[in-house]
C-alpha positions in Angstrom: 25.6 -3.2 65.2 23.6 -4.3 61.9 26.3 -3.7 60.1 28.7 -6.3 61.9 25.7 -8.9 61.2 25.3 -8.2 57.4 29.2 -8.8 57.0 29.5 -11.9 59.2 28.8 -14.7 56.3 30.8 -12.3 53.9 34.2 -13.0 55.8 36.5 -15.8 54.6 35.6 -14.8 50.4 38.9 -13.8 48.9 38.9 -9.7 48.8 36.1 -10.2 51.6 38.4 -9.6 55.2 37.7 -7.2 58.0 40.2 -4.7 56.8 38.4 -5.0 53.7 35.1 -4.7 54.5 36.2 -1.4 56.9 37.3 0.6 53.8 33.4 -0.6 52.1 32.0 0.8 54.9 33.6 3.7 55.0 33.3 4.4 50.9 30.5 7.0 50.2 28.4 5.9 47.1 25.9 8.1 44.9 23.5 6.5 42.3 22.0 9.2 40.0 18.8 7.2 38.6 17.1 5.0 41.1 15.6 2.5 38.7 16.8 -0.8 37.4 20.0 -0.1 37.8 19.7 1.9 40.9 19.0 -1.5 42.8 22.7 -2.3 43.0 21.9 -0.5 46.4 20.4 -3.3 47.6 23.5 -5.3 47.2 25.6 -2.7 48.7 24.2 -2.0 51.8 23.5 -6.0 52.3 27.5 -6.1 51.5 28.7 -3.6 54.0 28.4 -0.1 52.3 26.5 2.6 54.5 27.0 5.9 53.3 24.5 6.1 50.5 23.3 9.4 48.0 19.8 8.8 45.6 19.1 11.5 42.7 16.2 10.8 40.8 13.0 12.8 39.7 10.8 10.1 39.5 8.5 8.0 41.3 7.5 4.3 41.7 5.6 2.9 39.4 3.7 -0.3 39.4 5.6 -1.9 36.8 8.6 -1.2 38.5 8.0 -3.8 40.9 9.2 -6.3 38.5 13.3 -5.3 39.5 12.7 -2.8 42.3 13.1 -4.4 45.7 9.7 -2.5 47.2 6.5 -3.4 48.5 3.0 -2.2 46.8 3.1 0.3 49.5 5.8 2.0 47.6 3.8 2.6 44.5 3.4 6.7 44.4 6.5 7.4 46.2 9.8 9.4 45.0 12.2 6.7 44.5 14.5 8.5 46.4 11.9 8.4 49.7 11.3 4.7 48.6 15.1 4.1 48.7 15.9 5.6 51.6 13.6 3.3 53.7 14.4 0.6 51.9 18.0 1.0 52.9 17.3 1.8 56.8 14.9 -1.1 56.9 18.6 -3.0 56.3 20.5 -0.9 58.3 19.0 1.4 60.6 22.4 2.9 61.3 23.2 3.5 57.4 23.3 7.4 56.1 21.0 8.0 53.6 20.9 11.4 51.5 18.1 12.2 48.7 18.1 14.5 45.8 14.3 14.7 44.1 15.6 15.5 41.0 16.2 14.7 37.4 19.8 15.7 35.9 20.2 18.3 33.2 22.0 20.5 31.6 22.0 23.2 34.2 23.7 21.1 37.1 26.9 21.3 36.4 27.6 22.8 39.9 25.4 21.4 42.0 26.7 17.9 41.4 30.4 19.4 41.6 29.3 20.2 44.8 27.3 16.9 45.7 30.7 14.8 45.1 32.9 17.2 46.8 30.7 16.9 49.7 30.1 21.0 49.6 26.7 21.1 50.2 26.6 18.1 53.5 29.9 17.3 55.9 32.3 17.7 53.2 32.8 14.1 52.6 33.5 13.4 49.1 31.4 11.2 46.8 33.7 8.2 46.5 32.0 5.8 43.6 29.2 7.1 41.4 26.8 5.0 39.9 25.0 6.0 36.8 22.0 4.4 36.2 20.0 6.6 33.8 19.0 6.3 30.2 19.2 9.9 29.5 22.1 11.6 27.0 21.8 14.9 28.6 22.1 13.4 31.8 24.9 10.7 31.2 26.8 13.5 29.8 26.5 15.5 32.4 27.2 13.3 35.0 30.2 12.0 33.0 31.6 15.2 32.5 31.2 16.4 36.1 32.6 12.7 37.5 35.8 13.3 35.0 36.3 16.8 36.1 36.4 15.5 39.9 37.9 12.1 39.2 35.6 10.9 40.4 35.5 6.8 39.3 31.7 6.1 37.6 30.5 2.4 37.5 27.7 1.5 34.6 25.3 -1.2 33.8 22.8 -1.0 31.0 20.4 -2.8 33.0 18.1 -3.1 29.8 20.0 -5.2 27.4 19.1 -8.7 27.9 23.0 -9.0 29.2 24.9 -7.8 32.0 27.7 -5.5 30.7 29.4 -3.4 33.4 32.6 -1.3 33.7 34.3 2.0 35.5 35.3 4.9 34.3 38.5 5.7 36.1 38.5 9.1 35.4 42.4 9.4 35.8 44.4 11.5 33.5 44.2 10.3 30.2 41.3 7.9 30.9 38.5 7.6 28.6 35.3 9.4 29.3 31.8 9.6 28.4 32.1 12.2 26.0 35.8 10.6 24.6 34.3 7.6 24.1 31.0 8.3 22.0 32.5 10.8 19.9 30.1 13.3 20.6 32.3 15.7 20.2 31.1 18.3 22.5 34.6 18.8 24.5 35.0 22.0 25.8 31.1 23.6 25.0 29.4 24.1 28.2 27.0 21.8 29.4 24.1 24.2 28.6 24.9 25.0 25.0 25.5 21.6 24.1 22.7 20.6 21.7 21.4 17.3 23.0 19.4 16.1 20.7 21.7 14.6 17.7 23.9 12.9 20.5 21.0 10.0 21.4 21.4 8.7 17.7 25.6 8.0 18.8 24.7 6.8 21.7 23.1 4.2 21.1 25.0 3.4 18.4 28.4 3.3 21.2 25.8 1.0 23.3 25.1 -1.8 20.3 28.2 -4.1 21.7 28.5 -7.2 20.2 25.9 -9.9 21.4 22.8 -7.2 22.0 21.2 -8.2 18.0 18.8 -9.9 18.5 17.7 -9.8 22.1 14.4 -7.9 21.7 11.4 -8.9 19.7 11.2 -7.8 15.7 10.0 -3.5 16.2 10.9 -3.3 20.0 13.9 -1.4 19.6 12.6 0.7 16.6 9.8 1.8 18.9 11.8 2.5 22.0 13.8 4.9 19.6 10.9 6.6 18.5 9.6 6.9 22.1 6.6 4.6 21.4 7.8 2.0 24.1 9.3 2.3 27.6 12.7 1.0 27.5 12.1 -3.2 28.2 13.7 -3.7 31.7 13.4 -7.6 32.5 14.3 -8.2 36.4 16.1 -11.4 35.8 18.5 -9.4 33.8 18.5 -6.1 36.2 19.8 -8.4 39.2 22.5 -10.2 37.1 23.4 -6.8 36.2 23.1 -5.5 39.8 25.3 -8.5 40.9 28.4 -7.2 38.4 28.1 -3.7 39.2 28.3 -4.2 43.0 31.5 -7.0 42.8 33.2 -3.9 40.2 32.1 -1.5 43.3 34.0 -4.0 45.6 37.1 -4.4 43.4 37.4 -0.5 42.9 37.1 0.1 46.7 39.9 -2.3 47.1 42.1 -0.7 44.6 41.1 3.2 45.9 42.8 1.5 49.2 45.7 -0.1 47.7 44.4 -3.2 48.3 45.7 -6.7 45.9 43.2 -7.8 43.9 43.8 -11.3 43.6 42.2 -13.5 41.2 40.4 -10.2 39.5 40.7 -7.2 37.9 38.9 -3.7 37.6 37.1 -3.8 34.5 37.8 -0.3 32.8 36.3 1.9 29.8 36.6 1.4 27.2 36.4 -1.9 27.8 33.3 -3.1 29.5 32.9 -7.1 30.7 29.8 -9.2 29.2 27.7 -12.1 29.7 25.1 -13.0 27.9 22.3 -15.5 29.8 20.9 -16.7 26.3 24.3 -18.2 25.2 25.9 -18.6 28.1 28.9 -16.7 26.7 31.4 -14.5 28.5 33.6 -12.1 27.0 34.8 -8.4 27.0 34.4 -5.9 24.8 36.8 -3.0 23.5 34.2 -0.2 22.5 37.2 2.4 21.5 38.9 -0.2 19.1 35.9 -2.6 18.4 36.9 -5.6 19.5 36.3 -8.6 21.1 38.2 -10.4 24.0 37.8 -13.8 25.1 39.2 -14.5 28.6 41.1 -18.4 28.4 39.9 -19.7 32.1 42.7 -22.3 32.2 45.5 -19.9 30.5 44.0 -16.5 32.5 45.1 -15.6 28.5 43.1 -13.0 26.6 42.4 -13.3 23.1 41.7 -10.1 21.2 39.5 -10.5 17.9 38.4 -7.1 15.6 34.4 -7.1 15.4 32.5 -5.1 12.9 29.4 -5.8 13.8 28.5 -8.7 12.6 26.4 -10.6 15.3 
């Protein structure tokens, strides 16, 4: 099997044994928005995951070559098609489900029944990934994800930084909607007007160390709509890497495995490193604070941040 030969170097990495890499390849992932952020499936499948869902409504461009893992011969192709071959050309034995679609507010359902597994074998989704930009559709997928508690990794692959965390989506646990204060609760997903939301959420997404990563007017115009969100590949893969190692601790703690040496990072706290400082730390969106991890101690130090840089 391919599969045996992908996981062969990974044996002998702490969290990395055979039991281990069973339950990965046995956990049934689903990334709604197959750009940047969507190539986290690269890692997966070369880490042992096999069971693999795309939903996205768009197709590849050329200048998504700069973080996509295709060929030129994917230029013009649903991302989910390009996706799907991309994974099989890894492993041919992988499963590999595609949804041509963009989220919205009328899709409540269907994605209830995509992560029960209603509408295929009736496998549930195990992990989601959420990799789009989009407030109507991070809400929606949020909201859906909470309602089947379902866990949800993210990775604002467009931030200069990697910052990555789950949504746990136990009682009690924060979710999308908790978390930004949109205050939208209890409206169904179609009535909810949209619109005012992408003004909080972006504010929710300015975590400490993100001032001053783009060029004077860049985020201005990407507000306005003028600009394409910037989407550096240096950045994308270093986000890619911490999304798929929170993937590989939340499959270990779904099968009540020890995570030794590491911890799920969970909202509202999401984990940080910036490239241009060097600087790793974790930040509390709820209560706006910063934590600074003490390597030698394993010792966290909490400090309030008001958004100063």
């Amino acid at each position: 099997m391919m599969w045996d030969a992908l996981v062969e170097r990974e044996t002998g990495f702490l969290l990395f044994t055979k039991d281990m890499l069973e339950k990965i390849r046995r956990t049934r992932v689903l990334l709604v928005g197959c750009g940047g952020n969507g190539t986290v499936a690269d890692l997966l499948v070369r880490a042992g995951f096999t069971d693999f869902g795309f939903v996205d409504g768009d197709v590849v461009e050329d200048t998504n070559l700069n973080r996509l893992p295709f060929a030129c011969e994917a230029v013009g192709l649903p991302k989910t098609e390009a996706w799907r071959r991309h994974v099989l050309s890894i492993n041919p034995e992988a499963t590999v489900r595609t949804w041509q679609k963009s989220v919205n507010r009328y899709d409540g359902a269907w994605l209830t029944d995509v992560l029960r597994g209603s509408d295929g074998d009736g496998h549930p989704v195990d992990l989601v990934f959420l990799g789009t930009t989009d407030v109507e559709a991070n809400l929606v997928v949020g909201r859906v994800c909470a309602a089947s508690h379902t866990r949800m990794i993210i990775g604002p692959a467009s931030s200069g930084s990697w910052i990555v965390g789950t949504f746990l989506h136990g009682e009690g646990d924060v979710t999308v909607e908790s978390l930004a204060g949109f205050g939208t609760a209890g409206i169904p997903l179609p009535d909810i007007d949209y619109e005012p939301l992408r003004a909080i959420y972006r504010r929710v997404m300015n975590y400490p160390g993100r001032v001053g990563k783009l060029a004077p007017g860049v985020g201005e115009a990407m507000a306005r709509g003028e600009l394409a969100a910037r989407s550096c590949g240096m950045f994308v893969r270093m986000t890619n890497a911490a999304m798929a190692f929170e993937a590989v601790k939340n499959v270990a703690d779904m099968n009540d495995i020890p995570l030794k040496g590491t911890a799920i990072t969970a909202l509202p706290v999401v984990q940080i490193f910036d490239p241009y400082s060097g600087a790793a730390y974790y930040y509390d969106i709820l209560h706006q604070r910063i934590g600074i991890p003490n390597w030698l101690t394993g010792q966290m130090r909490w400090e309030p941040w008001q958004g100063q840089r």
